[in-house]
Backbone as JSON, one array per atom type, in Angstrom:
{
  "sequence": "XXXXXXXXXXXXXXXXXXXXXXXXXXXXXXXXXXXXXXXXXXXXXXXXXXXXXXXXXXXXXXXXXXXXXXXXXXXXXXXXXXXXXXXXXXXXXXXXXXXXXXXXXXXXXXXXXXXXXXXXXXXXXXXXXXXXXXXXXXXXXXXXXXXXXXXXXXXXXXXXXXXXXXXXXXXXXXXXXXXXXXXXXXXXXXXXXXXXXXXXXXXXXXXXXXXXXX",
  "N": [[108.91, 107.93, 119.6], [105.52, 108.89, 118.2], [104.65, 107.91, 115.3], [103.6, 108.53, 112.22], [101.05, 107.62, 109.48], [99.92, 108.49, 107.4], [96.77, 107.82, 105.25], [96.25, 105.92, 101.83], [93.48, 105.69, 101.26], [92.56, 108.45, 101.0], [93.73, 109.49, 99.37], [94.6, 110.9, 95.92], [93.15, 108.9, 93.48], [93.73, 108.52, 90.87], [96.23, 109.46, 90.65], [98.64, 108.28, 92.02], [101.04, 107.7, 92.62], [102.07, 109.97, 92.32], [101.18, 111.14, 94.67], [102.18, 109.59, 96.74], [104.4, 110.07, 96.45], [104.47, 113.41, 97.05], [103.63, 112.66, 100.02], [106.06, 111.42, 101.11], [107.55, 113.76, 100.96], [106.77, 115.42, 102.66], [107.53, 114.34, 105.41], [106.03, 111.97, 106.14], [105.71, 108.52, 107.73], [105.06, 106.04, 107.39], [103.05, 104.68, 105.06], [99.54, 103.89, 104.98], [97.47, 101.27, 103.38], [94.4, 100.62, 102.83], [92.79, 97.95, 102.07], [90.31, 96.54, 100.79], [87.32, 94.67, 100.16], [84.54, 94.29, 99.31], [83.16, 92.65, 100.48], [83.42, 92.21, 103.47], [83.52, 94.75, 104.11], [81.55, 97.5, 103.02], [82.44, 98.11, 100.36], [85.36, 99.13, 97.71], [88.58, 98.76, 96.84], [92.11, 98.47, 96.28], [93.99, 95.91, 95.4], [97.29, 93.91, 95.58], [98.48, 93.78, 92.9], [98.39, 96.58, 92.15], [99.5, 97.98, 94.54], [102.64, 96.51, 94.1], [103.1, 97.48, 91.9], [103.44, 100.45, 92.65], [105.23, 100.35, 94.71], [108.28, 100.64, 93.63], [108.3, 103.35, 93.67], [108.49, 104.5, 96.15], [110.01, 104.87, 98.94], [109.08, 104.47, 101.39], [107.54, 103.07, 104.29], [105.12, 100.01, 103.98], [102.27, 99.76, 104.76], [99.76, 97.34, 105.09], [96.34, 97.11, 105.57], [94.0, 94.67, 106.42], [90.22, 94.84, 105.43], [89.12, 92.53, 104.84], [87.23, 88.99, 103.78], [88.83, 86.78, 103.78], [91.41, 86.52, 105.16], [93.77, 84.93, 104.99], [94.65, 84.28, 102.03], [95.46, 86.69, 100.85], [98.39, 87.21, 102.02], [100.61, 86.62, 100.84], [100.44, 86.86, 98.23], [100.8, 90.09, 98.73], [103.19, 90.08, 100.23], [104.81, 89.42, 98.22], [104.41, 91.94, 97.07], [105.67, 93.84, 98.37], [105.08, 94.96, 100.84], [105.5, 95.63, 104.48], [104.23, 95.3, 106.32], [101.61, 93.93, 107.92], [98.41, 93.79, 108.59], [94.83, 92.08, 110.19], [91.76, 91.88, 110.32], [90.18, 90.77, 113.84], [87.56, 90.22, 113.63], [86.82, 88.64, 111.51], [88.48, 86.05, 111.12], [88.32, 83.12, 112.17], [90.77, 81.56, 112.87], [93.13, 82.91, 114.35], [95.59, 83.06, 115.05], [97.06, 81.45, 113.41], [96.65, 82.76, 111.2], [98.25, 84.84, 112.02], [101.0, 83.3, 112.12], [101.1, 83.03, 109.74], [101.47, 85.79, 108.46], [103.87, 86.22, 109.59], [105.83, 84.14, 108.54], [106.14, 85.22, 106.04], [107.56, 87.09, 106.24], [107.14, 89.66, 107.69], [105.41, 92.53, 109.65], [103.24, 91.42, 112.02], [99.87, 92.25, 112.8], [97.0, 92.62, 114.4], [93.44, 93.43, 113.86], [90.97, 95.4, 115.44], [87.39, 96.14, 115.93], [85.48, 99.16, 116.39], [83.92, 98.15, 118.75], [84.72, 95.77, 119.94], [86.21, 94.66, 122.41], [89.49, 94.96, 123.59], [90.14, 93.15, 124.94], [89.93, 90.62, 123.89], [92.61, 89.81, 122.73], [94.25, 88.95, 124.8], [95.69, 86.36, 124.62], [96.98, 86.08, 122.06], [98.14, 88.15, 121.91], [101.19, 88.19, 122.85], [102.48, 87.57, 120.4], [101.9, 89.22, 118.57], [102.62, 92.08, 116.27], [101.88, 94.43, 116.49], [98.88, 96.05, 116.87], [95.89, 97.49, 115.68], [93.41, 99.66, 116.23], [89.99, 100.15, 115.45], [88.77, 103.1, 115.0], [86.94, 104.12, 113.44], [83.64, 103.05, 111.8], [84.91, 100.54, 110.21], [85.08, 101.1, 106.66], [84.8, 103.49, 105.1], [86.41, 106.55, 104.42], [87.03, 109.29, 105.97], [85.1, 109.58, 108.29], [83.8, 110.65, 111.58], [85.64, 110.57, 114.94], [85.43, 107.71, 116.97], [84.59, 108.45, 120.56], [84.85, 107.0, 122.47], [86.98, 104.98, 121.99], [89.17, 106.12, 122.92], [89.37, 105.37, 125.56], [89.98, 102.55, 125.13], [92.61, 102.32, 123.97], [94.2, 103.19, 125.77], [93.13, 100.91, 128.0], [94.68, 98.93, 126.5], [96.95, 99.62, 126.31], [98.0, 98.98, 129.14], [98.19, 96.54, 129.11], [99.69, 95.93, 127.74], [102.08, 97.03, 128.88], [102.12, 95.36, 131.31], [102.57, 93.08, 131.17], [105.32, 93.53, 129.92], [105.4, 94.08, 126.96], [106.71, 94.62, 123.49], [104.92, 95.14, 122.12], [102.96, 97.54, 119.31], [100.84, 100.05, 119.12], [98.64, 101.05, 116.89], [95.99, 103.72, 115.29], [93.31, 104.31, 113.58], [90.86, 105.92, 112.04], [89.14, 108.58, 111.76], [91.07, 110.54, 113.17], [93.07, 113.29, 114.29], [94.09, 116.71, 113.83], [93.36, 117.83, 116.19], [92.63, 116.01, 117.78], [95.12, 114.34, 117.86], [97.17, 114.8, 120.12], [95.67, 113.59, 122.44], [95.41, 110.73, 122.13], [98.36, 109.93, 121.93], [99.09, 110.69, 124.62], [98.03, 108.76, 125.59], [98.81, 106.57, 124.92], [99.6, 105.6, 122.0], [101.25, 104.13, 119.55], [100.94, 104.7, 116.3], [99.81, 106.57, 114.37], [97.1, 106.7, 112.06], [95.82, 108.22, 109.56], [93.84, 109.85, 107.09], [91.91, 111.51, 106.04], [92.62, 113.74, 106.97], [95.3, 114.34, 106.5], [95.4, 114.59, 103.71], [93.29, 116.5, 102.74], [94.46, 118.72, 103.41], [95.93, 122.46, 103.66], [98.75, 122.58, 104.29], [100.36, 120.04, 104.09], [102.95, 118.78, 105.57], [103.11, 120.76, 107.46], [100.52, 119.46, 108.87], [101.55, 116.64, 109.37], [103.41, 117.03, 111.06], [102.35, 118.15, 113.18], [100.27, 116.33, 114.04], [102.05, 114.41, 114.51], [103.14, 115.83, 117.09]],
  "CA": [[108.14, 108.98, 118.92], [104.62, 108.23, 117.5], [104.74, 107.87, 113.86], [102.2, 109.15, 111.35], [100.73, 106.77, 108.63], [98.28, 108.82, 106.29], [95.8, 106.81, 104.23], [96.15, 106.52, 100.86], [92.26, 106.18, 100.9], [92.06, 109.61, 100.99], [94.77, 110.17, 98.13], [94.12, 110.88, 94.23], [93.15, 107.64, 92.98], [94.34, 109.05, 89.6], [97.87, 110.09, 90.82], [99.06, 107.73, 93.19], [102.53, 107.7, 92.4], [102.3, 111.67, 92.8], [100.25, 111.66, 96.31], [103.2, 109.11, 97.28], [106.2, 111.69, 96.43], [104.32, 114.01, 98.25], [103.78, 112.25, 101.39], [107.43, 111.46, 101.29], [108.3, 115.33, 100.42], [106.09, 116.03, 103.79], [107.5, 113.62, 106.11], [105.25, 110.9, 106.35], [106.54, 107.61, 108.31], [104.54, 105.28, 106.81], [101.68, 104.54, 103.97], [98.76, 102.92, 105.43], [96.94, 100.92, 102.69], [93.0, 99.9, 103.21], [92.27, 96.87, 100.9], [88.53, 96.23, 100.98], [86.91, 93.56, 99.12], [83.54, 94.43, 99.39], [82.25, 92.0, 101.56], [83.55, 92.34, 105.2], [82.92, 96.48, 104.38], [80.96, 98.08, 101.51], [83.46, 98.94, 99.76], [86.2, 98.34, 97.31], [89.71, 99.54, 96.85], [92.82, 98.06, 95.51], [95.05, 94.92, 95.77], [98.36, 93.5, 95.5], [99.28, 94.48, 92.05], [98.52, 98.37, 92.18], [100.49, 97.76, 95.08], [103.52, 96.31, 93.1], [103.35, 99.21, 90.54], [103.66, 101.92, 93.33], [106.23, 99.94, 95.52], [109.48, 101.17, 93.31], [108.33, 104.9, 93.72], [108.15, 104.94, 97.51], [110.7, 104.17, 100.37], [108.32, 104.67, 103.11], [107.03, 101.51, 104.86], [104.05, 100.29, 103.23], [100.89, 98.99, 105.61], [98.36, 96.73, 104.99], [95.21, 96.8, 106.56], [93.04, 94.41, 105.32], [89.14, 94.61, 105.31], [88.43, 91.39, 103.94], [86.49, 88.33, 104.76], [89.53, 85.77, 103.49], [92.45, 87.46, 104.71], [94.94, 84.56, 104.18], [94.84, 84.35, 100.56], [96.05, 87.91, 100.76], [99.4, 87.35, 102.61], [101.49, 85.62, 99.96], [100.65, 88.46, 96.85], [100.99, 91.34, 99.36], [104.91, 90.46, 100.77], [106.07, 89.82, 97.24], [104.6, 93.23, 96.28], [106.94, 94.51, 99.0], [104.58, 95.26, 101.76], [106.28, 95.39, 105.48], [103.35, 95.35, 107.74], [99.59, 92.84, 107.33], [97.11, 93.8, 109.79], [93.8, 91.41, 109.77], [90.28, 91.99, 111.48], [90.04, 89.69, 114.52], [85.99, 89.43, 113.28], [86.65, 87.65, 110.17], [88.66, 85.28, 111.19], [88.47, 82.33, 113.63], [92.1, 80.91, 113.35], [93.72, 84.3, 114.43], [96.67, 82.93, 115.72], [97.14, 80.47, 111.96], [97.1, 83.52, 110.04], [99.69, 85.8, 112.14], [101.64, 82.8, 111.72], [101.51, 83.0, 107.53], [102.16, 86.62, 108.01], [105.58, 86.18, 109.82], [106.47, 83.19, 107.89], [105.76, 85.94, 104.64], [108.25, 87.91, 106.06], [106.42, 90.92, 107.56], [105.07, 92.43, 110.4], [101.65, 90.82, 111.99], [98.58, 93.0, 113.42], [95.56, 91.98, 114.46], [92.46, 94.4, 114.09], [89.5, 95.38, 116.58], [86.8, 97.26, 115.47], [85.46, 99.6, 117.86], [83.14, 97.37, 119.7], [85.03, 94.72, 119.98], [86.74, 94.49, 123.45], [90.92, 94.49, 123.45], [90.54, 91.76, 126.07], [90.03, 89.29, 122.86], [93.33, 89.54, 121.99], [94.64, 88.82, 126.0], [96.25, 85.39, 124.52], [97.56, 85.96, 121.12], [98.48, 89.46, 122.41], [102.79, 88.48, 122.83], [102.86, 87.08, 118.91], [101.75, 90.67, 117.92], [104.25, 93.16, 116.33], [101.28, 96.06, 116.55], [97.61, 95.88, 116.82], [95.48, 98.67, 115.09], [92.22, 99.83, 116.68], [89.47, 101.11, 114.43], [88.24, 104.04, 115.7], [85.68, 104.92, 113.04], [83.37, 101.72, 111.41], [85.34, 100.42, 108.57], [84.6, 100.84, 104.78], [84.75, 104.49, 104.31], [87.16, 107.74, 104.67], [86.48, 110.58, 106.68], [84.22, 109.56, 109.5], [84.08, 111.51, 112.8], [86.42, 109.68, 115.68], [84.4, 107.43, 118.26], [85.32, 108.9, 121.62], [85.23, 105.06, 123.58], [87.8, 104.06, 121.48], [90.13, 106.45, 123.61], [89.77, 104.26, 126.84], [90.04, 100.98, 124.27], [93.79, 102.32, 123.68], [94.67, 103.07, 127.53], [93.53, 99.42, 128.34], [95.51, 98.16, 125.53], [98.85, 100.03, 126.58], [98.11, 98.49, 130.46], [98.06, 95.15, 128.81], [101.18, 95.71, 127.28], [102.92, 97.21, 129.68], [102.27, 94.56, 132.41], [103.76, 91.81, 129.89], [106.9, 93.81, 129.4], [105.58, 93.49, 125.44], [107.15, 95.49, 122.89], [103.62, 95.3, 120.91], [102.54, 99.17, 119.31], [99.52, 100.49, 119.15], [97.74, 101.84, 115.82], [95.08, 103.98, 115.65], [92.61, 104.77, 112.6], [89.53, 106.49, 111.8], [89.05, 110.04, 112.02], [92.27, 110.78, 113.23], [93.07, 114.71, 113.69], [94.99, 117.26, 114.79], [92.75, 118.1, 117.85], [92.69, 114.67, 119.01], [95.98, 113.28, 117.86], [97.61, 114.48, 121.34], [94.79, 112.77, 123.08], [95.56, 109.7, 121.26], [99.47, 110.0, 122.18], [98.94, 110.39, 126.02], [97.31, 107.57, 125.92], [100.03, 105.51, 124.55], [99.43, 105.48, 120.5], [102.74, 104.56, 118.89], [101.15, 105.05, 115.18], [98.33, 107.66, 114.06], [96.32, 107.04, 110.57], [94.96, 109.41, 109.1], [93.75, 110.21, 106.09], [91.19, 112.87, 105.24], [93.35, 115.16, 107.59], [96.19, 114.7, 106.09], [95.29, 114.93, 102.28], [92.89, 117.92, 102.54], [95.49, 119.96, 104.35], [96.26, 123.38, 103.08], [99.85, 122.31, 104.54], [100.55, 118.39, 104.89], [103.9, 118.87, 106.07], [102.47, 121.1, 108.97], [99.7, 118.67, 109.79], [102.07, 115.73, 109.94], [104.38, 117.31, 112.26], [101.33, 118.53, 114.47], [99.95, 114.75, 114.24], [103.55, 113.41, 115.59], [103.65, 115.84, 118.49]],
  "C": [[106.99, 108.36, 118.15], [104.94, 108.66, 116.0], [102.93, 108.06, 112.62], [102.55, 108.66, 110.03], [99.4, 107.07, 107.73], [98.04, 107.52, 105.28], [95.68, 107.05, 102.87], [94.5, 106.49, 99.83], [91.44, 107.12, 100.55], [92.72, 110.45, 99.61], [93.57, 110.28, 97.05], [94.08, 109.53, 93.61], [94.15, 107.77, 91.42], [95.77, 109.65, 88.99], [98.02, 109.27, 91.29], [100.54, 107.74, 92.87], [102.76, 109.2, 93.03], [102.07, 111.31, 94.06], [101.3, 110.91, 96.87], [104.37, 109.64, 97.55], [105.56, 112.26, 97.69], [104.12, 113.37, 99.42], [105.57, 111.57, 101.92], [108.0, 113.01, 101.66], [107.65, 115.94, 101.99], [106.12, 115.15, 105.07], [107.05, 112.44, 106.79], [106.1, 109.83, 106.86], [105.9, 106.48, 107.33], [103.55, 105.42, 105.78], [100.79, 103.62, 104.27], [97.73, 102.58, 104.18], [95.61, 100.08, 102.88], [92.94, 99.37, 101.81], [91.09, 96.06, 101.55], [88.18, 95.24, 99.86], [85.57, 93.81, 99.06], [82.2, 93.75, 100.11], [81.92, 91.88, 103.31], [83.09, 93.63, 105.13], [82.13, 96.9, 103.03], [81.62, 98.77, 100.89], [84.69, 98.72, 98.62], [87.45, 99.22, 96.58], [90.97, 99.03, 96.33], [93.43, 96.57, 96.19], [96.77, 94.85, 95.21], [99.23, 94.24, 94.3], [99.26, 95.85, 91.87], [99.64, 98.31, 93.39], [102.12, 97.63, 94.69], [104.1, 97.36, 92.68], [103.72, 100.6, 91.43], [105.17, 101.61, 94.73], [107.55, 100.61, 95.15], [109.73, 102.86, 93.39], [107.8, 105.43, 95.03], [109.09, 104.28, 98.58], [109.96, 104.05, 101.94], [107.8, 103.25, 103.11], [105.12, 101.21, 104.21], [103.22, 99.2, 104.31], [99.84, 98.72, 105.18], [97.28, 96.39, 106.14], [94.28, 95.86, 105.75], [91.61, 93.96, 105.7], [88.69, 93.55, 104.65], [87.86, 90.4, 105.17], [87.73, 86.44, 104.77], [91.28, 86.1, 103.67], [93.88, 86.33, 104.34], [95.42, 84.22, 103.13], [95.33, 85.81, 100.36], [97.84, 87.78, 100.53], [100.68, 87.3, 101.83], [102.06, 86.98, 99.17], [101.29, 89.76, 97.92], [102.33, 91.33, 99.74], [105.51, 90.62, 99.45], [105.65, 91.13, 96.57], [105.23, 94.05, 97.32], [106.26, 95.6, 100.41], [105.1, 94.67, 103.29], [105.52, 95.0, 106.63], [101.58, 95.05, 107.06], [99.13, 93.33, 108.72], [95.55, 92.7, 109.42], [92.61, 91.55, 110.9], [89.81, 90.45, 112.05], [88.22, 89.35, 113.97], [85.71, 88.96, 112.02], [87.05, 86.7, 110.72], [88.78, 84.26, 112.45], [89.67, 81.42, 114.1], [92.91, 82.37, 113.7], [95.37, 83.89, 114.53], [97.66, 81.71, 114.14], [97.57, 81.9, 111.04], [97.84, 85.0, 111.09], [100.92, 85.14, 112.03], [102.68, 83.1, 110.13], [102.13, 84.36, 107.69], [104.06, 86.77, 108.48], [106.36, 85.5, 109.46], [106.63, 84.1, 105.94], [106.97, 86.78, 104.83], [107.84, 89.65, 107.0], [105.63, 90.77, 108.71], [103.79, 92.08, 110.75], [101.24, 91.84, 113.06], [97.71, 92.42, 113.67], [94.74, 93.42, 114.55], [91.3, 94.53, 114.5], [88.55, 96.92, 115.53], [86.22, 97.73, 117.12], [84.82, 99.11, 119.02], [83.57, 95.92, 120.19], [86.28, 94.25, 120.83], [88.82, 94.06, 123.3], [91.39, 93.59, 124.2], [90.62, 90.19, 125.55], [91.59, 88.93, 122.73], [94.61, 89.12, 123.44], [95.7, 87.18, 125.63], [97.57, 84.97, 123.55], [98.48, 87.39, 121.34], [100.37, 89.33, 121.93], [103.14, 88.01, 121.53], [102.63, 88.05, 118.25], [102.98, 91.64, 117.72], [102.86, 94.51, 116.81], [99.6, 95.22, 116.54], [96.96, 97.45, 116.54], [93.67, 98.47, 115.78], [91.57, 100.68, 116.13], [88.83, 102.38, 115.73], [87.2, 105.22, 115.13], [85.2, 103.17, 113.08], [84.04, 102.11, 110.12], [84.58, 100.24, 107.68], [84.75, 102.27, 104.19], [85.59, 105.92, 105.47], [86.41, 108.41, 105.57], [85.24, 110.31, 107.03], [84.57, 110.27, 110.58], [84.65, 110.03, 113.71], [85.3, 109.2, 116.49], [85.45, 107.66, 119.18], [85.61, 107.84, 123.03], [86.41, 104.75, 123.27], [89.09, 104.95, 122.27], [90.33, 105.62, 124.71], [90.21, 102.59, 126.39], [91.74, 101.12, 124.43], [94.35, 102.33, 125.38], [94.64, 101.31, 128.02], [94.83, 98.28, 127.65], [97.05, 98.09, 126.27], [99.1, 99.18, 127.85], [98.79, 97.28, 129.93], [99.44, 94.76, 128.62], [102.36, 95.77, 127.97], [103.28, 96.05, 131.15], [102.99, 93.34, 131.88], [104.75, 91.9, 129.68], [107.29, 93.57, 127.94], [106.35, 94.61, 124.7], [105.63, 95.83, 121.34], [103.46, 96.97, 120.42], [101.07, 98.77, 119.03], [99.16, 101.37, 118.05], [96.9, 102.03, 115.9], [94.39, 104.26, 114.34], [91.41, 104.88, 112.47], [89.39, 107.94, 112.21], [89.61, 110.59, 112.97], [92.33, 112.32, 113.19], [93.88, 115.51, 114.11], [94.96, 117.78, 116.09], [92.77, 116.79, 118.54], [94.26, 113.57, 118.46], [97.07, 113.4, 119.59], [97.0, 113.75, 122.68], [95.76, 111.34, 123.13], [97.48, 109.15, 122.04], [99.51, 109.37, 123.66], [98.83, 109.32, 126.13], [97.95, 105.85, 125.31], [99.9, 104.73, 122.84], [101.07, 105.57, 120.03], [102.41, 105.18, 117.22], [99.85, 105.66, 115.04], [98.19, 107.21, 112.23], [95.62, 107.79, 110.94], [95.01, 109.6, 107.77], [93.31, 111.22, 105.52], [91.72, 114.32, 105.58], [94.75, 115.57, 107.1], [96.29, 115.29, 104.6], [94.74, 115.89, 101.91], [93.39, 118.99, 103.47], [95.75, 121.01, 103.56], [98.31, 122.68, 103.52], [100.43, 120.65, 105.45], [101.71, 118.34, 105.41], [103.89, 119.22, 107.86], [101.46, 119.43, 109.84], [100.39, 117.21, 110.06], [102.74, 115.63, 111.13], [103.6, 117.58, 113.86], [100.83, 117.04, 114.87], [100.95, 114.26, 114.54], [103.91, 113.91, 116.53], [105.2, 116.09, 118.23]]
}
């Protein structure tokens, strides 16, 4: 069953503990967490210790994505604040295969991340050391962008890839994420949907999770 991982980019910066209940209280599978530094994206958003502080008031699985330009100085702070899942953008770094290492030696599942132009045939080597790979599907740095519609054939190649390997890799998807295109998204062999702006300005987040898991 695909699993649905709203963004808490889109939450109440000013609640977060609340916007966490509720996405518990409305089924949510996961909590996908964008940590931006301001240099790989224009942008900047939280680390490790807000992290920490919101860890004891949430059982849901907590996901790191991380927009940075240094992501293994991350890895360390982020498991002991009780984070289950590191994703890292294959266009920062040039040891890729060094730092999915640190993250499974941290404890925690490893990602690698493509932005949308950036061919899933890169990852054709490091591919069977992957627990999941996340494919942007807006440009990172900022919420609620419209979906790019390439990045649907990006996920189809992906799944081939996987499937001819006999991998157990998943497939994450994020960026303007919705309820018209999350069965797209599915077909096409998406085990996890982010979303954020669709889930948080919902008249009924409960509904739109359940419609986003199909």
């Amino acid at each position: 069953m695909t699993r649905v991982a709203p963004s808490l980019l889109s939450a109440d910066f000013s609640a977060l503990r609340e916007e966490l209940q509720r996405l518990a209280a409305a089924g949510a599978d996961i909590v996908h967490l964008d940590i931006m530094d301001g240099h790989f994206v224009p942008n900047l958003t939280f680390g490790a210790p807000v992290i920490q502080a919101l860890r004891p008031h949430s059982e849901l699985i907590f996901d790191a994505h991380l927009m940075v330009t240094t992501p293994l100085q991350y890895i360390a702070p982020l498991a002991e604040a009780g984070v289950e899942m590191i994703s890292f953008h294959y266009e920062t770094e040039p040891h890729v295969d060094r730092v999915v290492q640190a993250i499974h030696a941290a404890g925690c599942r490893a990602g690698v991340v493509l932005n949308p132009a950036t061919p899933v045939e890169v990852l054709t080597d490091v591919l069977p050391t992957l627990d999941f790979v996340l494919l942007m599907s807006v440009n990172p740095g900022f919420g609620g962008q419209k979906f790019i519609p390439y990045v649907t054939a990006k996920v189809d190649r992906l799944k081939e890839m996987i499937r001819a390997r006999g991998l157990r890799t998943e497939i994450e998807v994020d960026g303007g994420v919705t309820e018209e295109n999350a069965a797209v998204l599915r077909a096409v062999g998406c085990d996890i949907l982010v979303a954020g702006s669709a889930v948080f300005n919902s008249d009924d987040m409960a509904r739109t999770i359940r419609t986003l898991r199909g």
